[in-house]
Every structure is written in C-alpha cells, then in structure tokens.
BADRENNU-252597 format. One record per residue (C-alpha): residue number from 1; x, y, z. Coordinates in pm, 1 decimal. Example, Ala and Ser with C-alpha at 12.3 -4.5 7.8 and 13.67 -1.06 7.14 Angstrom:
BEGIN
+-----+----------+----------+----------+
!   k !        x !        y !        z !
+-----+----------+----------+----------+
!   1 !   1230.0 !   -450.0 !    780.0 !
!   2 !   1367.0 !   -106.0 !    714.0 !
+-----+----------+----------+----------+
This chain:
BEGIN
+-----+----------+----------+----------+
!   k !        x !        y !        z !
+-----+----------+----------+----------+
!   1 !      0.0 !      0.0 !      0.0 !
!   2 !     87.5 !    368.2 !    -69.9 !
!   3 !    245.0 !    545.3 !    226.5 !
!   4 !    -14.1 !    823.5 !    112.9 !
!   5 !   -301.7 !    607.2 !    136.6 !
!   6 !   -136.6 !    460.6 !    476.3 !
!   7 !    -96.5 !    828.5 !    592.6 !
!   8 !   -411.4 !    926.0 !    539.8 !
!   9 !   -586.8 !    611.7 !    704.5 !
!  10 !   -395.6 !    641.4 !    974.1 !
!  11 !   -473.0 !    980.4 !   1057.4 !
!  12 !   -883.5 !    888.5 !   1028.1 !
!  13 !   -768.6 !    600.1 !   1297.6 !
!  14 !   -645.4 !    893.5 !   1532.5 !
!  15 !   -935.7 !   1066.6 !   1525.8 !
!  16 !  -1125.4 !    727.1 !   1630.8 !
!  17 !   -904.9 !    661.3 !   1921.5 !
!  18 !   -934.8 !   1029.7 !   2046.6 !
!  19 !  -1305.5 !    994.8 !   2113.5 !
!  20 !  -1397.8 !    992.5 !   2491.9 !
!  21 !  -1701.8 !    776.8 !   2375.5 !
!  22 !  -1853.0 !    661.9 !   2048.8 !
!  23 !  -2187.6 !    557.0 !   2053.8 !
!  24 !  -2224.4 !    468.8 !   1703.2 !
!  25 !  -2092.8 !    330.0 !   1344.7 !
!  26 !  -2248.9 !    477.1 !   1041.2 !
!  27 !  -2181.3 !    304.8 !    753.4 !
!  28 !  -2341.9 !    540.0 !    424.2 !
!  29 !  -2322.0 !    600.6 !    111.0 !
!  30 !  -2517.9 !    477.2 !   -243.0 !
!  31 !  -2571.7 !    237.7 !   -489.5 !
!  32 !  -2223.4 !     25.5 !   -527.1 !
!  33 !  -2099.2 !    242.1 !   -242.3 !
!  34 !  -2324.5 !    148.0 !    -26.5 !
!  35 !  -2284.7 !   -225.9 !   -150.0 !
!  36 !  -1905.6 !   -166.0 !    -62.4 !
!  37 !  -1967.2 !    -45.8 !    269.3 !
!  38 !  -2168.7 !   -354.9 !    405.0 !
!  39 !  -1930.5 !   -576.1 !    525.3 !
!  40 !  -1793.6 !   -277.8 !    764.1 !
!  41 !  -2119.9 !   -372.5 !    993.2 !
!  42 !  -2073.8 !   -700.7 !    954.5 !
!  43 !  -1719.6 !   -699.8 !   1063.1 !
!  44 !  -1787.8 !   -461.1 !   1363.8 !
!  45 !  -2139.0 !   -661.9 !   1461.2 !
!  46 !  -1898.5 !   -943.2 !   1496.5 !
!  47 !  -1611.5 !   -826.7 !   1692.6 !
!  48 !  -1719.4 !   -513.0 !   1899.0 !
!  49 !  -2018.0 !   -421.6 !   2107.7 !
!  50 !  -2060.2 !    -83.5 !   1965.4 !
!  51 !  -2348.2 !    -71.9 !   1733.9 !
!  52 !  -2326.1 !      9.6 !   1337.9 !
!  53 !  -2574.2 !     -0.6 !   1044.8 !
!  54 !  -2537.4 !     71.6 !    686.0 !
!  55 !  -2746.8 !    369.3 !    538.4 !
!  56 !  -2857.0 !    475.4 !    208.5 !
!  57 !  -2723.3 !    865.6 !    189.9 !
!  58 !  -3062.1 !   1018.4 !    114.7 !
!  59 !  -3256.9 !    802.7 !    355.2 !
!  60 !  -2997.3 !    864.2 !    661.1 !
!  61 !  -3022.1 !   1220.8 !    610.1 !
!  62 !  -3432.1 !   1218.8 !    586.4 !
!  63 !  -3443.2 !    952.4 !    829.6 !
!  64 !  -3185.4 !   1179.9 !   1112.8 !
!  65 !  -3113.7 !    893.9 !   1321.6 !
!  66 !  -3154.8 !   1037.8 !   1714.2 !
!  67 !  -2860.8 !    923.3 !   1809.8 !
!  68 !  -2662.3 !   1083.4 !   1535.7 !
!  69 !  -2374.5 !   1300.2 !   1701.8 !
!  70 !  -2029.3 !   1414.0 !   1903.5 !
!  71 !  -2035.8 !   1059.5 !   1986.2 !
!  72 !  -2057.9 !    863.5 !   1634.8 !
!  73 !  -1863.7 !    797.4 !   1322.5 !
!  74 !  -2004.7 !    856.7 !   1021.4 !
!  75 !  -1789.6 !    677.4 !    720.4 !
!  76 !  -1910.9 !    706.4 !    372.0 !
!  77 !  -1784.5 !    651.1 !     29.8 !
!  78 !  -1897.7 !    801.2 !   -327.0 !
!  79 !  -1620.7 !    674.4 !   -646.0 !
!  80 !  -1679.2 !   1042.0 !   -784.8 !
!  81 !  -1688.8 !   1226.9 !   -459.4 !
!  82 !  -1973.4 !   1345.4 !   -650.6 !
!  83 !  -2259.7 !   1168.9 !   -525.4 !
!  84 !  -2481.6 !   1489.7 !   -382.8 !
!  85 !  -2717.3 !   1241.5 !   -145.4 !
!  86 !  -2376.3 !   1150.3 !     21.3 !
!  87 !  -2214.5 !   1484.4 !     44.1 !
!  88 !  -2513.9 !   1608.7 !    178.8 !
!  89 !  -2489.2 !   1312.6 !    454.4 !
!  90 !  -2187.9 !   1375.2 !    529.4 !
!  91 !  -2249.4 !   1771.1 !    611.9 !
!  92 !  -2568.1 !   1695.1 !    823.1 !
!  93 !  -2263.8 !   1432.1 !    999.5 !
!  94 !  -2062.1 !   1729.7 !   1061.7 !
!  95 !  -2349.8 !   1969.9 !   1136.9 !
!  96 !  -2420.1 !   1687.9 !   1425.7 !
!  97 !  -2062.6 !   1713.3 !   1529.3 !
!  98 !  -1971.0 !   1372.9 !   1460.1 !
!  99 !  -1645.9 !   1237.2 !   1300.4 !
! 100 !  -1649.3 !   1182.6 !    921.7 !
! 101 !  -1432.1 !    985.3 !    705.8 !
! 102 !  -1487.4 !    919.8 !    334.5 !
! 103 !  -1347.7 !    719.4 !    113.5 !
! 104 !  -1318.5 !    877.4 !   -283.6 !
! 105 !  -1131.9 !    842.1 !   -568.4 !
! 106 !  -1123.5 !   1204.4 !   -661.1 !
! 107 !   -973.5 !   1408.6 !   -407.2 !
! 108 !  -1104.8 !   1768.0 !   -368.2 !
! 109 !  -1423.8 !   1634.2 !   -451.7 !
! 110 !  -1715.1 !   1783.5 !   -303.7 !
! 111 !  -1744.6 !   1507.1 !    -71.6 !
! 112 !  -1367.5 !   1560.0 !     -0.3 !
! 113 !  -1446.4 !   1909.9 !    113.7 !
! 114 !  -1760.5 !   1816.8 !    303.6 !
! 115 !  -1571.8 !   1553.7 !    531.9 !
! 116 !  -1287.4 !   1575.1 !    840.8 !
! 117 !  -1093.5 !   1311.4 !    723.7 !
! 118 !  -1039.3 !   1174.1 !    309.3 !
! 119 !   -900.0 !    849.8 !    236.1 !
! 120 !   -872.9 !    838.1 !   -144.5 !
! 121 !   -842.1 !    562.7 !   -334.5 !
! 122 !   -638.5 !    454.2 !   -658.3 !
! 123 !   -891.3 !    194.4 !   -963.4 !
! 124 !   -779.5 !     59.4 !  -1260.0 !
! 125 !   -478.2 !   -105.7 !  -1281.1 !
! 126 !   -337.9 !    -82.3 !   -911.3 !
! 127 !   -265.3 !   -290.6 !   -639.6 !
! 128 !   -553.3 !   -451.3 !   -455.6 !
! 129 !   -441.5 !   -321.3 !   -115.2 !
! 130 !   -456.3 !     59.3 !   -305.5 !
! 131 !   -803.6 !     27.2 !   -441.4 !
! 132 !  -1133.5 !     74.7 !   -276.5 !
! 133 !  -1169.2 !   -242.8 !   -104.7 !
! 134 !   -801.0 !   -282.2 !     14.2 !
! 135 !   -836.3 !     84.2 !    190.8 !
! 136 !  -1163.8 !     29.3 !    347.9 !
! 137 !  -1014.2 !   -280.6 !    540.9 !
! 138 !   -686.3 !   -138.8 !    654.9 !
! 139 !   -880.8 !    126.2 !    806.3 !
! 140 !  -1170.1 !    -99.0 !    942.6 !
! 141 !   -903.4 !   -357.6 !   1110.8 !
! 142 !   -717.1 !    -67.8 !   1239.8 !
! 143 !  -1026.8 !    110.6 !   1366.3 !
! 144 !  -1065.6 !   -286.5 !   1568.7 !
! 145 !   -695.9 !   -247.2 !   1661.8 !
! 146 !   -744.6 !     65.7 !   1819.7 !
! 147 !  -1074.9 !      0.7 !   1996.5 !
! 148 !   -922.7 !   -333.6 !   2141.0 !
! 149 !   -578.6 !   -398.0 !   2057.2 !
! 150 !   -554.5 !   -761.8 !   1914.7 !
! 151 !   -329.6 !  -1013.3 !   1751.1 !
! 152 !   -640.8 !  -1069.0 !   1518.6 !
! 153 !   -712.5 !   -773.8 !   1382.0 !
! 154 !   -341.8 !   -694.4 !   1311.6 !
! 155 !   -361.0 !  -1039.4 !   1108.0 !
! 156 !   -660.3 !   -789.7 !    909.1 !
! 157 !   -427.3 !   -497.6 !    852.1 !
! 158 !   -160.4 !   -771.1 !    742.2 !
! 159 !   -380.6 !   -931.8 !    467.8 !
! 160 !   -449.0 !   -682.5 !    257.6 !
! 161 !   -121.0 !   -663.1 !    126.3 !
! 162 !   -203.9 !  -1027.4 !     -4.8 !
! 163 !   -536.8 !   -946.5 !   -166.0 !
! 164 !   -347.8 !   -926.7 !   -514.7 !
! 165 !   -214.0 !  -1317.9 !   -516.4 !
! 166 !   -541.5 !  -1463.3 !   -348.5 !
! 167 !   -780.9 !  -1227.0 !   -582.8 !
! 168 !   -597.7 !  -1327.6 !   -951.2 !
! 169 !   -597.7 !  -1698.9 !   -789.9 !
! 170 !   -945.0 !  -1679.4 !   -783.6 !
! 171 !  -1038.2 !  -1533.0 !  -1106.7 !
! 172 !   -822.2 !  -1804.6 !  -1251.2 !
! 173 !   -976.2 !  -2056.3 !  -1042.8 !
! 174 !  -1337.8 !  -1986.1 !  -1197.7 !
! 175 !  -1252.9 !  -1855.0 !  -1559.2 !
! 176 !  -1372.1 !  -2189.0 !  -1751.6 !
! 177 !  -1643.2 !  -2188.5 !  -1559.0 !
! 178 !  -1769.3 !  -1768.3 !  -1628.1 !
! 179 !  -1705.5 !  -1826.2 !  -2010.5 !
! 180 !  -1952.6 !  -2096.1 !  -2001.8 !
! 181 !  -2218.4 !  -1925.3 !  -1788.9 !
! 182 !  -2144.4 !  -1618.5 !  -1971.0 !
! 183 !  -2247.9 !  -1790.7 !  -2323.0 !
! 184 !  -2468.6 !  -2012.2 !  -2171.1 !
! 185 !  -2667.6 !  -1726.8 !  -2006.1 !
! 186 !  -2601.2 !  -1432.7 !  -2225.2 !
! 187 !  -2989.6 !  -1422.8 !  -2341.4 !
! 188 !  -3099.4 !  -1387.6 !  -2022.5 !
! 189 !  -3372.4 !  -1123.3 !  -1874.9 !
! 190 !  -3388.5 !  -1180.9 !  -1566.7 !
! 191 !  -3095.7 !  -1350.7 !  -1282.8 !
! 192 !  -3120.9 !  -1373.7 !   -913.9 !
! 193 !  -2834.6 !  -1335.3 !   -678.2 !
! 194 !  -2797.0 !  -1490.5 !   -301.2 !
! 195 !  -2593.5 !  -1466.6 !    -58.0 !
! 196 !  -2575.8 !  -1390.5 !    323.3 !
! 197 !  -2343.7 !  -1212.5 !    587.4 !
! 198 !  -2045.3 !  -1034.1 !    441.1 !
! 199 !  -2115.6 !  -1168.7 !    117.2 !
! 200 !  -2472.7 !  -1035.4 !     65.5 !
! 201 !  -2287.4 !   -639.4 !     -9.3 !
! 202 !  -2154.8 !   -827.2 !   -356.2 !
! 203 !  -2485.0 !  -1043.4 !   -431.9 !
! 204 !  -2656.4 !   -659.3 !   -358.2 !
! 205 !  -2373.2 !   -503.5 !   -584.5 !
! 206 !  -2394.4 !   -698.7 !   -901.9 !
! 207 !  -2724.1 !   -745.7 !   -893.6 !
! 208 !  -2811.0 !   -327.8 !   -841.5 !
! 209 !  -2498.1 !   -207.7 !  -1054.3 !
! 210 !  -2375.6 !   -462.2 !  -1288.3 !
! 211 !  -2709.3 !   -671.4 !  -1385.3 !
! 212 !  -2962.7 !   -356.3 !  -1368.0 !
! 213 !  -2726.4 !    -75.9 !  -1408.6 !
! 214 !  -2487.6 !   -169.7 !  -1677.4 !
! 215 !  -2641.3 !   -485.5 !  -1884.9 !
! 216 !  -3008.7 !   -382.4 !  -1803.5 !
! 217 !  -3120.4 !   -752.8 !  -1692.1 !
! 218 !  -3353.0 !   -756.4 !  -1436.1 !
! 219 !  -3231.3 !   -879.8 !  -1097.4 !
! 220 !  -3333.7 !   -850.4 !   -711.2 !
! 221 !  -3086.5 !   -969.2 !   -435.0 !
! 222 !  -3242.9 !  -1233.4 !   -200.5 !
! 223 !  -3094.9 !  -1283.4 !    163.4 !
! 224 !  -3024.6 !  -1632.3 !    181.5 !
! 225 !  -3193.0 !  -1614.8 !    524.6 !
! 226 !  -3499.6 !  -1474.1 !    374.6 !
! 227 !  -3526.9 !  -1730.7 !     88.0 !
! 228 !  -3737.6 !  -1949.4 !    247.9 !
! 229 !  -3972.0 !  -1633.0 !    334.6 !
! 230 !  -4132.6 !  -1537.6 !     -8.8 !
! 231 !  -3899.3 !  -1526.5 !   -265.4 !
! 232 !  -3835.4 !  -1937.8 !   -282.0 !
! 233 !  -4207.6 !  -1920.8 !   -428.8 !
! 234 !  -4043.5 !  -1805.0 !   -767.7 !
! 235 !  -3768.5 !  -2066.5 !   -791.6 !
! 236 !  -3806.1 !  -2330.0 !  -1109.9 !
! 237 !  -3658.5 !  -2501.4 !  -1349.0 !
! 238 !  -3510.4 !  -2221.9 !  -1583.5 !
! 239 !  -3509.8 !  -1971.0 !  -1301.9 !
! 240 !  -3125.7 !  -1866.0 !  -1286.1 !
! 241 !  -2969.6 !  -1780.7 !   -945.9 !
! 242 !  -2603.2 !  -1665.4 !   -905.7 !
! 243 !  -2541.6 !  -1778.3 !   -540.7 !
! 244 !  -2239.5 !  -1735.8 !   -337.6 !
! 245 !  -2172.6 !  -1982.8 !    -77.3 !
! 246 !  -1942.3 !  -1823.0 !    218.3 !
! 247 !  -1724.6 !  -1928.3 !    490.8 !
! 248 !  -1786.0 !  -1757.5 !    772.4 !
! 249 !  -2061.9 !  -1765.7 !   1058.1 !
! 250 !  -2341.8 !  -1754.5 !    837.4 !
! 251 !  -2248.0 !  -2029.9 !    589.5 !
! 252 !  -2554.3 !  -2282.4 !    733.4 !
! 253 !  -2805.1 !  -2037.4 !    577.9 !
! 254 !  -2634.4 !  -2055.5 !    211.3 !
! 255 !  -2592.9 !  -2410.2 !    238.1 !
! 256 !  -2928.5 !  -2438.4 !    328.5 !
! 257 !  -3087.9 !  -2222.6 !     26.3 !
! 258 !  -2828.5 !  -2416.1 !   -214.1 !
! 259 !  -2979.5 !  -2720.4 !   -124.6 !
! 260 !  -3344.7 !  -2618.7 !   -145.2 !
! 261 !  -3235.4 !  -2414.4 !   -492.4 !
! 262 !  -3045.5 !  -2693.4 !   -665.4 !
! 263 !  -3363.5 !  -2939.4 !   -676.6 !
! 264 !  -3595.7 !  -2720.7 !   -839.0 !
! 265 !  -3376.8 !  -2523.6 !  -1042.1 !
! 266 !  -3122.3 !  -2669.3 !  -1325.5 !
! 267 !  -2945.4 !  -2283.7 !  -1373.1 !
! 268 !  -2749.6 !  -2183.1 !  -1056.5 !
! 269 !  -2423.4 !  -2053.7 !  -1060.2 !
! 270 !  -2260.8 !  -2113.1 !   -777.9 !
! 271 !  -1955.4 !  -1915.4 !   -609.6 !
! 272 !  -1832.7 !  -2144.9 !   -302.2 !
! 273 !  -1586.7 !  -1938.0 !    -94.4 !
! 274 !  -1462.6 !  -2264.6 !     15.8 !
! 275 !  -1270.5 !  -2359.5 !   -291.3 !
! 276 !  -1075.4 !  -2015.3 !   -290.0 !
! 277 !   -694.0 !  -2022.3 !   -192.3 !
! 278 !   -640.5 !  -1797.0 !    107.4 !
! 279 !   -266.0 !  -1804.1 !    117.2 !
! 280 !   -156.1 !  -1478.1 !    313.4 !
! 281 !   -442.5 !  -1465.8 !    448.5 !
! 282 !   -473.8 !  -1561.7 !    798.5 !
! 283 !   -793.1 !  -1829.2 !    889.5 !
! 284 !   -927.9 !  -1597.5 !   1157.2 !
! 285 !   -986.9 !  -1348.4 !    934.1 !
! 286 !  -1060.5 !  -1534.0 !    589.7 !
! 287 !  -1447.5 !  -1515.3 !    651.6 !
! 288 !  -1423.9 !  -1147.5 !    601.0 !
! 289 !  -1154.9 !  -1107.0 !    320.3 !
! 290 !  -1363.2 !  -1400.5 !     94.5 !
! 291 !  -1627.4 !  -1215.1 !    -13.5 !
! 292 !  -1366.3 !   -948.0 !   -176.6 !
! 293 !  -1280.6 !  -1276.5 !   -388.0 !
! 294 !  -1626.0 !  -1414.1 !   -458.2 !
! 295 !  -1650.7 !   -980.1 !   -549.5 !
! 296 !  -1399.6 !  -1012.7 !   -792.7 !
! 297 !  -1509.0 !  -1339.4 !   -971.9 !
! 298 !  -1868.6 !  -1146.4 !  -1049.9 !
! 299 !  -1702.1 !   -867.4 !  -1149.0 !
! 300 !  -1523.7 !  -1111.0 !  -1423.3 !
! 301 !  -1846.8 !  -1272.3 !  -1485.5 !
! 302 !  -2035.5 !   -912.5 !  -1556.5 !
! 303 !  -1729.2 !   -863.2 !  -1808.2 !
! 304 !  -1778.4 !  -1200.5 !  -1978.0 !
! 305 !  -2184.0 !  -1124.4 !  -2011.9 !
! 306 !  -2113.6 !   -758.9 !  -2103.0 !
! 307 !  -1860.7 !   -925.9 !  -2403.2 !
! 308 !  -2134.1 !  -1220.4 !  -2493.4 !
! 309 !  -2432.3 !   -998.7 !  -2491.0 !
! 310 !  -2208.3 !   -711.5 !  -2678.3 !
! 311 !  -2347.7 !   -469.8 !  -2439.5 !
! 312 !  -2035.2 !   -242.3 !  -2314.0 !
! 313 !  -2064.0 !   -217.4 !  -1937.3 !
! 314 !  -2050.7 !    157.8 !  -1969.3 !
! 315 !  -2374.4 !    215.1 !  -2144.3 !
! 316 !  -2676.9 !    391.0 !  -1994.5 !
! 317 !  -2981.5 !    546.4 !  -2116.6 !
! 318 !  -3081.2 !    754.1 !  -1745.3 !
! 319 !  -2791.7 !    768.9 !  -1541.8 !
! 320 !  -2535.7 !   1107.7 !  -1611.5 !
! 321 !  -2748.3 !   1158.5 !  -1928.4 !
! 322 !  -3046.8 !   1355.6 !  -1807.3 !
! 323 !  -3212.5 !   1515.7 !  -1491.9 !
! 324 !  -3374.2 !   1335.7 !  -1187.4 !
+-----+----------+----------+----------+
C-alpha cells in the first residue's frame, strides 16, 4: 500500500481513538458504495459491542437517526466524490458534530471538502491493497486495533497486502467456468443473486450495478436467510440464481438455500468461498476477506456477459445523461 493512502488512514484512525465515547458506526453512502460499505457492519457486529448499520445517503439524512452526534462515526464513500445524497450526509454528519471519514477516488471532490478526514483511493490497474476495497479494510481492522488492541485484527491490517495473489488466484480458479455461464446465459432477462453475511454487499452489488445498471437484466438480491420467506415461491426449473456460498458464521443459511435451490432449479451458478486459496491470508480473518474474492469473480463474470451480450458495461440510457 501507498504510504499516502497509509498516511491518510492512519490519521482517520487517530481521530477514532481520540473519542472519549462513540456511541455509534455509520456506515453510508449509495448504490455500489453502499454495496461496498456492508461488510464494515458485519465486521464490527462481529467483533465489537458498539453498534453500526449501513445507510442509504438520502434516507440517513431524511431519516436523522436520534442518536446521530459528538459521539458517532459517520464513514461514507462516493467513487466520484460526486454523489450529492452523500455529500449532503456527510455535512448533516458534521453539522451533528460527529467524526467523518470518506473514502473517494477524486480528491477535492465535493465530498472531499464536506468531510474531516479523506481516504482516497487509486482503480484501474493498481494494487488490490490501493483500491477501494483494500483501503476500506486497513482502516476498518485498524479502527478494531485501536478500539481493542488484538493479535487478530493486526492479522486484518496484514492481509491486505495479499489481496493481489489470493484475488488473480481466484479469477483463474473460476474462468472456464464464467465463459460458459457467460455464453450459456447471455440471453438472459432476468438472474437472481444470493448470498448472506459479508457476502450479501456483492450479491446486492452486481445485482443493483452490474445486472440492472450496466447490462439492463432484471435482478433482485435475495438474503439467503430470507429465501425461504417469499422469494423461494419463484424458484423453477429455468429460473437462474447466481449464489455465493461463504465461509464464515453464516455459511448454514447458504448451504441451506443451495440445497433447497439446486432441486428445483437446473441454472445456478454457484460461487463457493470454500474452494478459494487464502494463502496470506490468515484463517481468523478469511471469513471477512472471501467475499472481496467471490466480489472479484462477479465482477469477471459481468465482463464475460457484457462481451457475450455485446453490451459495453458503460452504457446507460438515465444515469449522467439527463435530470432526476
């Protein structure tokens, strides 16, 4: 990682630590951004007693959560710094007195401006550990390791300096297999996505932003707890699914909606966490740093569907072209 991007995350981290009290974990932003953010409560829900939850921008600003203030931590991410529900977020944040951090890829954005502290991050053609996903955990296990110093969470802040190997390993693991369901599914209108616990930010993701958003195919995101509450009424035959399997504490669900899935319905991909290599990546932390994998291997799969259906992922008709 960039000393820059280390710099700057560790400075966020100091603000953290110099808190008296925090009461609260916001975790906001949009769209993919919001997708991105996801695991962060996850991750804190399972290793600290302070409370979090993930907000849409617009709705956490409507919504003013009461207990919104000196006391809380308001983190929030837009790619363009652009993103005017989540600059306005993070000024009602600092209105509130709370500590903001946001994560962009354009610095002096206007969500640069509106926030305390700016973490930026580098895209195309980086290293993992310098993109968007490799920031957000170096600060998240560092914000653990300040809150209550442990071996484990330094084993966090170690791994993402190995996202790079484990990431390519897995795209090479599962590229036979995306060709085919890229050609075999290419005609597709409509493909469901599972998942549960840290994974269910990258079922939410490609289903949102790279099945609606960029190839126009109609999707919805099921909860692989809530499968068996509704939405397993529209499972058949030739109803596709794209479920990912994880490996951490909420596994038994996916394995659970799998099973149910895979009688009644002959078109599921499946993305087991299992069968990813993890080397560098230390096994009390794994269940966290999969889903950036099983992330990854959709992200190939919504190039290989983009390339089959010839439908360049960059194409819109509404978004950045008109009002609204």
């Amino acid at each position: 990682m960039k000393q820059e991007h280390i710099d700057q995350i560790n400075e966020a981290v100091r603000a953290v630590a110099s808190k008296e009290r925090i009461n609260h974990f916001y975790f906001v932003a949009c769209g993919g951004s919001q997708a991105f953010l996801m695991p962060g409560q996850y991750l804190f829900d399972r290793e600290i007693e302070i409370p979090s939850s993930v907000y849409s921008s617009n709705e956490f600003v409507h919504r003013a959560p009461k207990a919104l203030g000196p006391d809380s931590v308001v983190i929030t991410c837009s790619h363009s710094g652009n993103t005017p529900e989540t600059v306005k977020a993070a000024e009602v944040s600092r209105e509130k007195g709370a500590t903001t951090i946001a994560l962009s890829n354009l610095v002096d954005s206007p969500l640069w401006k509106a926030s305390e502290y700016c973490l930026h991050y580098d895209w195309r053609d980086a290293d993992e550990s310098d993109k968007n996903k490799g920031i957000l955990y170096r600060l998240l296990f560092s914000v653990l390791n300040t809150i209550q110093p442990c071996e484990k969470y330094q084993k966090g802040i170690d791994a993402v300096d190995h996202l790079n190997g484990v990431i390519e390993d897995a795209k090479t693991k599962y590229a036979d297999r995306l060709k085919e369901w890229g050609s075999k599914y290419k005609r597709e209108t409509l493909i469901y996505t599972m998942a549960s616990g840290a994974s269910y930010g990258e079922a939410y993701s490609f289903t949102s932003c790279l099945l609606m958003e960029m190839q126009w195919i109609h999707s919805s995101a099921i909860h692989s707890g809530e499968y068996f509450h509704g939405p397993f009424e529209i499972t058949d035959f030739d109803v596709p699914f794209i479920i990912i399997k994880g490996v951490g504490a909420t596994r038994p669900l996916d394995d659970r909606a799998y099973a149910f899935c895979k009688k009644y319905s002959n078109e599921i991909m499946l993305v087991d966490e299992a069968e990813f290599d993890m080397t560098g990546i230390d096994e009390e932390v794994q269940e966290y740093f999969a889903p950036l994998l099983a992330g990854a291997v959709l992200r190939s799969l919504a190039d290989e569907f983009a390339y089959q259906r010839g439908h360049d992922l960059g194409v819109r008709r509404y978004m950045w072209r008109m009002e609204y």
